[in-house]
C-alpha atoms as an extended CHARMM CRD file, in Angstrom:
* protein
*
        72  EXT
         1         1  UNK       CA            -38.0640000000      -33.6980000000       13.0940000000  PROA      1               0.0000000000
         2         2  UNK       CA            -39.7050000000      -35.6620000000       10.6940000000  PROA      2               0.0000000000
         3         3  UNK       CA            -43.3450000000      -36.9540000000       10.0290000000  PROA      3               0.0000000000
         4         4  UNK       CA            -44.1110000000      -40.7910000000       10.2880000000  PROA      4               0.0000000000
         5         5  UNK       CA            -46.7440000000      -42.9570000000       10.5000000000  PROA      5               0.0000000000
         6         6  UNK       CA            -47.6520000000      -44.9140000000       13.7090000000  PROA      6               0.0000000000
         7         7  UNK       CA            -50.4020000000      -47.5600000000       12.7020000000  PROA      7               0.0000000000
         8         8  UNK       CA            -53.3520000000      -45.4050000000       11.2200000000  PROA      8               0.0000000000
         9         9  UNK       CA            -51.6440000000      -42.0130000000       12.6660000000  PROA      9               0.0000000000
        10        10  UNK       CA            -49.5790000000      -39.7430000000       11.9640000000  PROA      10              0.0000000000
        11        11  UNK       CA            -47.3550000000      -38.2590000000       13.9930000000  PROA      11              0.0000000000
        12        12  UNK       CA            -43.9030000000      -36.3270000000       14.2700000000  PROA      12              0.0000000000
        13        13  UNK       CA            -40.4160000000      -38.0990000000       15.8010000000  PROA      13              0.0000000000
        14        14  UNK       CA            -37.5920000000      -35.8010000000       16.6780000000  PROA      14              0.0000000000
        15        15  UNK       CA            -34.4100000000      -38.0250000000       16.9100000000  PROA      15              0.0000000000
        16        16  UNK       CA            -30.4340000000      -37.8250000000       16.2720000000  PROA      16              0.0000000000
        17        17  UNK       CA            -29.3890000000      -38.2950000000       12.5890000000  PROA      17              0.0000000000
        18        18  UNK       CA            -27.6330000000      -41.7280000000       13.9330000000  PROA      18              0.0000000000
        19        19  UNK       CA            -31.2690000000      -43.4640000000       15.5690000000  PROA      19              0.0000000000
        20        20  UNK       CA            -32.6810000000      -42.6260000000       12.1240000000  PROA      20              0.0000000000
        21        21  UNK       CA            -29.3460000000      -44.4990000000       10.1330000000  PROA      21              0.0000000000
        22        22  UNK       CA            -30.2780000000      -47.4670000000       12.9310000000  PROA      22              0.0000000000
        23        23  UNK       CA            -33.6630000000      -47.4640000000       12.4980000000  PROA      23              0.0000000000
        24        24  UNK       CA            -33.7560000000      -47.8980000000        8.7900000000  PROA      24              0.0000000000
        25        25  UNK       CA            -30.9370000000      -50.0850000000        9.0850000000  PROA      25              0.0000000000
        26        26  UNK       CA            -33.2410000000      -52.2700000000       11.6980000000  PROA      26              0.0000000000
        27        27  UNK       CA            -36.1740000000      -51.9480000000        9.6210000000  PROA      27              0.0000000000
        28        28  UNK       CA            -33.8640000000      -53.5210000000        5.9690000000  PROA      28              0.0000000000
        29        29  UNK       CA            -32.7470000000      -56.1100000000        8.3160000000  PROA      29              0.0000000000
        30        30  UNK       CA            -36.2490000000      -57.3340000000        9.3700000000  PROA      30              0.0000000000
        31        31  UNK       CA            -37.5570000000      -57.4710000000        6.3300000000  PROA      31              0.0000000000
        32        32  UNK       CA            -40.2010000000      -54.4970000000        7.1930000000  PROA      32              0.0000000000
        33        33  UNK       CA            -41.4020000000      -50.9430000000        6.1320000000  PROA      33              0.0000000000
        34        34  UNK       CA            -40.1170000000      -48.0180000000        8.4540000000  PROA      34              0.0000000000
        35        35  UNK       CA            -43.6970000000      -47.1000000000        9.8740000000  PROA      35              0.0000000000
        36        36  UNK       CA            -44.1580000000      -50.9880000000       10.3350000000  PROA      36              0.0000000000
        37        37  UNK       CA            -41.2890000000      -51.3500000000       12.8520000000  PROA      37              0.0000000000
        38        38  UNK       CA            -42.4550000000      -47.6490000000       14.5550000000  PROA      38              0.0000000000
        39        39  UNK       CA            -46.1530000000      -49.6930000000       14.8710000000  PROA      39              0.0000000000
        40        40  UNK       CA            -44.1300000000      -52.0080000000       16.9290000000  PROA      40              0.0000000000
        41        41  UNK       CA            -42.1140000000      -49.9890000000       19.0920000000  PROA      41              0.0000000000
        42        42  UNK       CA            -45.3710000000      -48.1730000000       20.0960000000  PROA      42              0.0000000000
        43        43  UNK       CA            -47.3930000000      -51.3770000000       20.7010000000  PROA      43              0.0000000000
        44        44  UNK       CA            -44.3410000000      -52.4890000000       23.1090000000  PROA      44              0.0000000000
        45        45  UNK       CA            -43.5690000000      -48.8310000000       24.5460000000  PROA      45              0.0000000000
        46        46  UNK       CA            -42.7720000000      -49.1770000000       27.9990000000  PROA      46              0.0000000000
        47        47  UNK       CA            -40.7140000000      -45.3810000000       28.1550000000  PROA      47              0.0000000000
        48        48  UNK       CA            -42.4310000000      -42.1900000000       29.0130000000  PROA      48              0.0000000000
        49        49  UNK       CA            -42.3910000000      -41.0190000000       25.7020000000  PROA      49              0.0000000000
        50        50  UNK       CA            -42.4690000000      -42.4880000000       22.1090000000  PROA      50              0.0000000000
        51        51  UNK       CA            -38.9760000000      -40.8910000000       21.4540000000  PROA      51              0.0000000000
        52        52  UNK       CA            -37.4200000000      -42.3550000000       24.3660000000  PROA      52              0.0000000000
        53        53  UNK       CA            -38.4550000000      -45.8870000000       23.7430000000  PROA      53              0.0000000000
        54        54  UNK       CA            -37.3070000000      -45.6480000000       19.9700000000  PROA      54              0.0000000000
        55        55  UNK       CA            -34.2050000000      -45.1790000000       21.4890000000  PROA      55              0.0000000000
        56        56  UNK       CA            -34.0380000000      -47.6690000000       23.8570000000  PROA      56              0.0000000000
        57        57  UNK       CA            -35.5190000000      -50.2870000000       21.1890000000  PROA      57              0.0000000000
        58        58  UNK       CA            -32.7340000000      -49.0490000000       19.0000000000  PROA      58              0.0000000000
        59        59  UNK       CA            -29.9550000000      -49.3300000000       21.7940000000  PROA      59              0.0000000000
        60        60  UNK       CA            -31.7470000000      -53.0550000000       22.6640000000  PROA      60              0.0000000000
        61        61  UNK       CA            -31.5740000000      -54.2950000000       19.1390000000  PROA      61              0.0000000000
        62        62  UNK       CA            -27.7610000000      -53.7780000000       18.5620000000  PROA      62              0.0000000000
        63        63  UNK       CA            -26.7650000000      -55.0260000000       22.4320000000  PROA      63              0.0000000000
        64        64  UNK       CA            -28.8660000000      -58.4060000000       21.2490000000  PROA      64              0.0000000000
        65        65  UNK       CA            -26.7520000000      -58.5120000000       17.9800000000  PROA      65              0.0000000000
        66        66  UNK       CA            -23.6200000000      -58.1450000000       20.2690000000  PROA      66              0.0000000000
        67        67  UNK       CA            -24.1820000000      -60.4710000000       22.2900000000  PROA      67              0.0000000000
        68        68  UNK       CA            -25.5890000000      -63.2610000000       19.6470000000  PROA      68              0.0000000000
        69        69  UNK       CA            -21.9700000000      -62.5260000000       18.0290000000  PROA      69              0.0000000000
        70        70  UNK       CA            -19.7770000000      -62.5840000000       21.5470000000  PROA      70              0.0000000000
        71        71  UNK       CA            -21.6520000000      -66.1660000000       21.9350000000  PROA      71              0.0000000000
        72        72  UNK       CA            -20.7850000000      -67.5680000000       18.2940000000  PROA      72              0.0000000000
């Protein structure tokens, strides 16, 4: 579990070593701070919990990049 910052709160996000890699990874790619890209996925949550649609986000991001590669 570790302690981030979602907008002006702070809060705590349990998740598998591998979301974290993908998350920071996401986050170097986009040009943004960690807590930025969490701000995001909270403004857009549409899962039951905050966890959940991290995950989901995460699992979203990398099927885009698939497919923008299958198509090139």
């Amino acid at each position: 579990m570790r302690n981030v910052r979602v907008g002006t709160r702070r809060t705590s996000l349990r998740l598998e070593t591998a979301v974290w890699d993908a998350l920071h990874d996401v986050a170097r790619r986009e040009g943004m701070p960690l807590n930025r890209l969490l701000t995001r996925i909270a403004g857009a949550q549409s899962e039951s919990s905050f966890t959940a649609s991290v995950r989901v986000f995460v699992l979203g991001y990398y099927r885009g990049l698939a497919e923008r590669q299958q198509r090139a």
